[in-house]
N, C-alpha and C positions, 0 to 999 in steps of 0.2 A: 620108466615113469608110468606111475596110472592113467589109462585113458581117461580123458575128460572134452565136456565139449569145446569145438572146436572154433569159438568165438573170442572175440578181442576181450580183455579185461572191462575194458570204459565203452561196452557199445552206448551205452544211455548217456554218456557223456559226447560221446560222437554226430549221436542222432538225435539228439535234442534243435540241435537250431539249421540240420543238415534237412530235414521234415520240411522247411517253408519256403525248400526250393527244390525241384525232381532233381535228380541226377541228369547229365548230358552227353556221357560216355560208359561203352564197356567196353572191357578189353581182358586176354588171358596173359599173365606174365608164366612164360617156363624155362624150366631148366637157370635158374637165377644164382649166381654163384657174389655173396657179400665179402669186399676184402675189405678190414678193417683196420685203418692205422691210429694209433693216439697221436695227440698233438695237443701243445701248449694252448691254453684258449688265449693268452696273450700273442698268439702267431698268427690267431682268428681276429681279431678283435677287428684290427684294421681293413677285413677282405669284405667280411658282413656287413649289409647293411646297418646305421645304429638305432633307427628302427627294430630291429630285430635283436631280440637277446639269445644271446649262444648260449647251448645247455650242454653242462657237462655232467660228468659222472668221477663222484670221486677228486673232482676238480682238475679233471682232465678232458680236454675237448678230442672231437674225435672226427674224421677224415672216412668217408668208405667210398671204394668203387663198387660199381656194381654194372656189371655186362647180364644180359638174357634176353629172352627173345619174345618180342609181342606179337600175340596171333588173335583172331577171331576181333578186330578191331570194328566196332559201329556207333553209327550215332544213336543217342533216342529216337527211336518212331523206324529206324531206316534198317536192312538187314546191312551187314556186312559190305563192302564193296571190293572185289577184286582189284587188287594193285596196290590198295593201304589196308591191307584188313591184315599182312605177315609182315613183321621186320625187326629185323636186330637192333640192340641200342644197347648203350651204359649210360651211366651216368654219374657224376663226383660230387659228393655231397658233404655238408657237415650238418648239423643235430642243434634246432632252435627250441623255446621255450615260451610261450606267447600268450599269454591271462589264462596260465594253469593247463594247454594243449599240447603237449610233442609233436614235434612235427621236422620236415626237414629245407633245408635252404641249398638251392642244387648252382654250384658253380660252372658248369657244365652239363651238358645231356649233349647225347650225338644218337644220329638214327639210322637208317640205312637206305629208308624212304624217303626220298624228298617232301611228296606233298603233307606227308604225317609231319616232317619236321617244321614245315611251314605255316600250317594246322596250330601246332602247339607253339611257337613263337608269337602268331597272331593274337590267340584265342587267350593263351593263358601266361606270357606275358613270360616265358621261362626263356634262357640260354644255349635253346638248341643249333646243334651243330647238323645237316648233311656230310654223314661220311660211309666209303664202299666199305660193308663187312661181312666176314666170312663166316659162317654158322653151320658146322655139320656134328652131327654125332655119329663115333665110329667107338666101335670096338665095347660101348659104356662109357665111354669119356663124349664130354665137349671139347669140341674145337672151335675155340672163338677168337677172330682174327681183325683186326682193324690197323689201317694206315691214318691216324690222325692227323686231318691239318695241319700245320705250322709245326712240325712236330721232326725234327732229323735225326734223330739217334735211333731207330727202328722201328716197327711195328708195335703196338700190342697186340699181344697174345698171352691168351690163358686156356689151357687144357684141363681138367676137374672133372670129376664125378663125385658122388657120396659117397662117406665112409661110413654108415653110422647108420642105424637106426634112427627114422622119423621121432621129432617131441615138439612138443610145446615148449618158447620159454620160458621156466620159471618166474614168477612172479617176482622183482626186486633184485635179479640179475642183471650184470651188463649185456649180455645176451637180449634180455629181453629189453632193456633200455636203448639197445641199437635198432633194433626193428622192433617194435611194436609200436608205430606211428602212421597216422592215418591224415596226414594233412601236408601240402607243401606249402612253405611260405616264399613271398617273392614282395617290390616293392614297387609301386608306380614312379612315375618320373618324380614325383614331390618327393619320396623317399616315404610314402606312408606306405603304410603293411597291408598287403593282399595276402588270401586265403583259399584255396580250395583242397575241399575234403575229397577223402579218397574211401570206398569202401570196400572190406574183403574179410571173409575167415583171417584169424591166428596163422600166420606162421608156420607152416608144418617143414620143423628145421632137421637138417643133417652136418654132420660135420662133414670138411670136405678134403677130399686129396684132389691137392694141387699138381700135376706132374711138371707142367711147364708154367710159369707165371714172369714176364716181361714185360714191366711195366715204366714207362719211361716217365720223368717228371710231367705229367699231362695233366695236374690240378692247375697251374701257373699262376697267375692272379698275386704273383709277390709270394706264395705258400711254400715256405723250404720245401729241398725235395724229402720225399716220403721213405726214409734209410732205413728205421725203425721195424719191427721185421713182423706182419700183419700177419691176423687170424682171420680165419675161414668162416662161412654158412652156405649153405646151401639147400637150396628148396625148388622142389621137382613144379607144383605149379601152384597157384595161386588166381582166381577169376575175383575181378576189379569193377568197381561204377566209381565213376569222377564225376561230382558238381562243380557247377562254373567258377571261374574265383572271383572272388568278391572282396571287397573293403571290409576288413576287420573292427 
């Protein structure tokens, strides 16, 4: 694919109303490996807030995990702090649609740090979980391991590297229709819709070999389990600024 710059498609549509408020956070996500499964949006319907309308593609809804590893974590104004600045996490998501924005709606997040999980439960009103997980790279693969919660049929774990040569995704792809979103939605206790914006380069995706992938029904929330047999992404790093979230 021809190189080209390596920005979002809609930054002006991003940073139009994101301007009249600084950002509050930066953070590096790396080594990020996307699993993605379809699913019926009528299997969604029920789990989403109805505040929030579920987007699909092709008129099919869609489900992705996603495990990687957050480093260089700080506030505005403050450098880095030792103890929450590195930590594993995933997170389980499906794909909202909200006055013309993509964005995503996360059923789940788990982290590996406590006070960062309790940070983001406070501050930004998400689904985070504290859980112990295991993060090394050997050999070119990751090794990413977690013991979930309420969870008895084994561990997750997913081992992965890139296969592929870095791209951008194409414009009007499911590819790019999976990740190229910059905003999470979530909803206050009325059930009105909360927003905060995310900012970062494009994407710089690989395809990815999976060696090991054991994934136990860990969306729950009523969501059949996940049979259907998921495609890969994978993206070496990506550096992040979050605004606070706010009433839409």
């Amino acid at each position: 694919m021809k190189e080209k710059s390596n920005l979002h498609y809609y930054d002006h549509q991003r940073l139009n109303h994101s301007r009249k408020l600084p950002w509050v956070m930066k953070q590096t996500w790396l080594d990020t490996l996307f699993i993605h499964y379809p699913i019926k949006k009528e299997d969604l319907t029920s789990l989403v807030p109805p505040s929030l309308p579920i987007d699909t593609f092709d008129g099919m809804g869609w489900v992705s995990i996603v495990p990687y590893l957050t480093t260089s974590v700080r506030l505005r104004g403050l450098p880095s702090i030792p103890g929450i600045r590195e930590f594993a996490g995933f997170n389980i998501r499906t794909y909202i649609q909200l006055d013309g924005k993509p964005g995503v709606f996360f059923f789940k997040l788990a982290a590996s740090n406590w006070i960062n999980t309790n940070m983001a439960k406070l501050f930004f009103k998400l689904p985070y979980i504290y859980l112990k997980m295991d993060f090394q790279r050997v050999g070119g693969y990751v090794h990413f391991e977690s013991n979930p919660l309420g969870i008895n049929d084994g561990n997750l774990k997913w081992v992965y590297k890139p296969s592929s040569e870095q791209r951008l995704a194409i414009r009007g792809t499911l590819e790019e229709w999976l990740v190229e979103r910059y905003c999470l939605y979530t909803v206050n206790q009325k059930g009105e819709p909360l927003r905060s914006d995310i900012l970062h380069q494009s994407w710089l995706l690989h395809d990815a070999e999976v060696d090991i992938q054991y994934t136990p029904n860990i969306v729950g929330r009523g969501i059949p389990r996940l049979d259907t047999a998921p495609f890969f992404h994978y993206s070496k790093k990506v550096e992040v600024k979050i605004w606070p979230i706010r009433p839409i």
